[in-house]
N, C-alpha and C positions, 0 to 999 in steps of 0.2 A: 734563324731568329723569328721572321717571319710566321715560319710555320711551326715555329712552338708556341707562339703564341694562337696563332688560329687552332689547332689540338686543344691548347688550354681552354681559350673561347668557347669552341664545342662541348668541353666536357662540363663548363660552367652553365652551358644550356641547356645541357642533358640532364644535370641532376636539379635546374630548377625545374624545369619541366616536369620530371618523374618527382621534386616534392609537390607542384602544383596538384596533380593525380590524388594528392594525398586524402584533400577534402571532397567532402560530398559536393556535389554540382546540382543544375535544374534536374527536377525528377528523382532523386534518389530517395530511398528511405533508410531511416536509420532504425536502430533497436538496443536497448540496452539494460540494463540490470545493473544492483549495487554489489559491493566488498565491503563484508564486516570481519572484525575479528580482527584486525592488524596483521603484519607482517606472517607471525609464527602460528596463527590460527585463523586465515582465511576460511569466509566461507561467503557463498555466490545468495540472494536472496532480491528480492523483489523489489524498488525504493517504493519504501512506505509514503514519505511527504511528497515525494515528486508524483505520485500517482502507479506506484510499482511498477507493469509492465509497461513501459513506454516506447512509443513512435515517434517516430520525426519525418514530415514529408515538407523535402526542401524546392519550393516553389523555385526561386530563384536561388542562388549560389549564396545570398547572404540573410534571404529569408525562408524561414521554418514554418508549419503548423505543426504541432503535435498533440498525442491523445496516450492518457493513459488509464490504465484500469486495473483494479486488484477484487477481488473478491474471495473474503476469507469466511470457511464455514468451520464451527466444528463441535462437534457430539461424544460427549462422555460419558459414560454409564460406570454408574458404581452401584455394586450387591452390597446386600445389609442382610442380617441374618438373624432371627428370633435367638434372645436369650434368654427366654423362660417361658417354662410348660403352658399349656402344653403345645407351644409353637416351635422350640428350639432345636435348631435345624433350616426351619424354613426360609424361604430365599424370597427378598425383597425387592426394588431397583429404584436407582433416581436417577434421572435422565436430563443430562442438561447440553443445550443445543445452541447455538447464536450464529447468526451470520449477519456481514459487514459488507457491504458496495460501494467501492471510492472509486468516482469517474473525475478526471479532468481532462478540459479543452484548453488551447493555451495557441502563441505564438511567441517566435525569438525573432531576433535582429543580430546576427551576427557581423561585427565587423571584422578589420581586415588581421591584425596578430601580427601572425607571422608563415612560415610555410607551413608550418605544424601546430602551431597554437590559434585555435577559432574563438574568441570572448567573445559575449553576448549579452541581452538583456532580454527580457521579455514578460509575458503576462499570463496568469492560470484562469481559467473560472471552474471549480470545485464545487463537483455534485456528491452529498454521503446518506447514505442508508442502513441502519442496523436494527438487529431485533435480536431477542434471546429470552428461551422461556424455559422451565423446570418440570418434569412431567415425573410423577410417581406411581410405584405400583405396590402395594401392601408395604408403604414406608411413608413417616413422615420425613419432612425434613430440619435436619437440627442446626443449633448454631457452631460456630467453630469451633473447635478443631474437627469437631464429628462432622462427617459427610450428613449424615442422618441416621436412621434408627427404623427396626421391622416396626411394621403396627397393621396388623392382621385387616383385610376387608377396608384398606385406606388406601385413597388414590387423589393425589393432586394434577393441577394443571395451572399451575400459575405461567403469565407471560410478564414479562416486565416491561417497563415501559419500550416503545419503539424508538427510534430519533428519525428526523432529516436535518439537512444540513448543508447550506449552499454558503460558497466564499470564490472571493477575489485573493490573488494573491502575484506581486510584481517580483523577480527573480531576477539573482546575476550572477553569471557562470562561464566554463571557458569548457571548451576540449583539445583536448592536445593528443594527435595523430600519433603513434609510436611507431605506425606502419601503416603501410597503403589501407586506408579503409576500415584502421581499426583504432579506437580511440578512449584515453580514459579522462573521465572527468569530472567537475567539482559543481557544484551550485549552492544557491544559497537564497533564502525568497522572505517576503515580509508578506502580510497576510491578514485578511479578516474573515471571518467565520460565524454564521447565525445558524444555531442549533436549538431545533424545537420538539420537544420530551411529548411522547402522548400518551395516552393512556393504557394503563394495568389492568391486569385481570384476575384475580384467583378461584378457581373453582377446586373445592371440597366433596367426597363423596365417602362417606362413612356408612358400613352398614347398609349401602342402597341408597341414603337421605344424600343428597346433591344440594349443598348450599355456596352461592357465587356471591362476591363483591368486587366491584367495578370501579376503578379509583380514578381522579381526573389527571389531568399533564403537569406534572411537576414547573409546567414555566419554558424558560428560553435562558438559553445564553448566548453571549454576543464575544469575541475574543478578538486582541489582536498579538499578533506575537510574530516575532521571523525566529527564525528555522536554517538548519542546515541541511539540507534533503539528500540524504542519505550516507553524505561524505563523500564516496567517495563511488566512479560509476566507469563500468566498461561495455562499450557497444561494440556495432558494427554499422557500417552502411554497406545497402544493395539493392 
C-alpha cells in the first residue's frame, strides 16, 4: 500500500513538473503569428492589430516585454493602350505604390492560470507610417471602373497625402500551452490613436510643360476603439 502510493506520488510529481516546463521562464523569447480562415480554410499571416510579427522576452516568469513590427509594401502596374489613330497599339502604364510601418512596444503581466493556461494583461505604445503615390507614363488617370486611359506625351506623379500615427493601447489575453513550449492564444485590447494627414503633391507634364500643385494636410484624427487582435495566435518559445 505504502508503496503505491509513493509510485502514485512520484508520478503526480513528475507530470507536475514536466507541466511546469510547459511555460516560458526568465530569459526566454517567445514568437508568434495569427490563424485566419476558420477551421476548414486555415491560413498562417502576420497579426495586424497586435503589431504582426511579434516578440516576447520574459524578464521574469510572469513578466514579458514585447516588440512587434509589420511592414507592408506594394506596387502595381497596369498597361493602357491607345484606341485611336494614330496612337492605337501603343502602350501606356500607371504605377501605383504605398508602403505602411506599424511598430509597437508593449509589456504583459502574466498571472498564475493554470499549468497550461498563462492570462494576462498588459500595455502597447503604437508607432505607424504610410505613404502611397501614383506615377504615370503616356496615360492619364481615370475614374472607376477604368484604371486609366493612353494619352500620348503625358506623365503624372501624384503622391497622396502621407500619415503618422502614435497610440496607447491596454490589452487582455491568455495562452494556453498544448505542448511543451508551444502555445495558442487570444487577446483583446482598447486603444487610442492620433493620426496626422500631410501633405499632397501632383505634378503634370504634358507636351514637355510641367505644371505642379501642392495641397495642405487634410487635418488629424484622434480614435478610440478596442479590437480583437487577430483572434486567434500560435507561437513558440526558445
Amino acid at each position: 500500500m505504502k508503496k503505491g502510493l509513493l509510485i502514485a506520488g512520484l508520478a503526480l510529481f513528475g507530470a507536475a513538473a514536466q507541466a511546469q516546463d510547459l511555460k516560458p521562464v526568465a530569459g526566454d523569447v517567445t514568437t508568434e503569428f495569427g490563424l485566419t480562415g476558420g477551421v476548414n480554410r486555415t491560413n498562417f499571416k502576420l497579426n495586424d492589430g497586435a503589431g504582426m510579427l511579434r516578440f516576447r522576452y520574459f524578464q521574469k516568469e510572469d513578466i514579458a516585454f514585447r516588440l512587434g513590427f509589420n511592414v507592408e509594401s506594394t506596387n502595381d502596374k497596369t498597361n493602357v493602350y491607345g484606341q485611336n489613330a494614330p496612337f492605337i497599339g501603343n502602350k501606356g502604364t500607371i504605377t501605383e505604390s504605398a508602403t505602411k510601418v506599424l511598430i509597437n512596444l508593449g509589456v504583459e503581466k502574466h498571472f498564475a492560470g493554470t499549468a497550461r493556461l498563462s492570462p494576462y494583461v498588459g500595455a502597447d505604445l503604437l508607432f505607424g507610417t504610410g505613404t502611397s503615390k501614383v506615377k504615370t507614363e503616356n496615360a492619364v488617370i481615370a475614374a472607376a471602373p477604368a484604371n486609366g486611359a493612353f494619352a500620348n506625351d503625358t506623365f503624372i506623379d501624384a503622391k497622396a497625402p502621407s500619415y503618422t500615427s502614435i497610440g496607447i493601447r491596454g490589452v487582455i489575453g491568455a495562452d494556453y500551452y498544448i505542448a511543451k513550449r508551444l502555445f495558442l492564444g487570444v487577446e483583446a485590447g482598447l486603444g487610442f490613436n492620433y493620426e496626422k494627414q500631410g501633405k499632397s503633391k501632383t505634378s503634370t507634364t504634358v507636351g514637355g510643360v510641367t505644371t505642379s500643385q501642392e495641397f495642405k494636410s487634410s487635418g488629424s484624427t484622434n480614435t478610440i476603439s478596442p479590437s480583437v487582435i487577430t483572434g486567434l495566435r500560435v507561437g513558440f518559445a526558445f
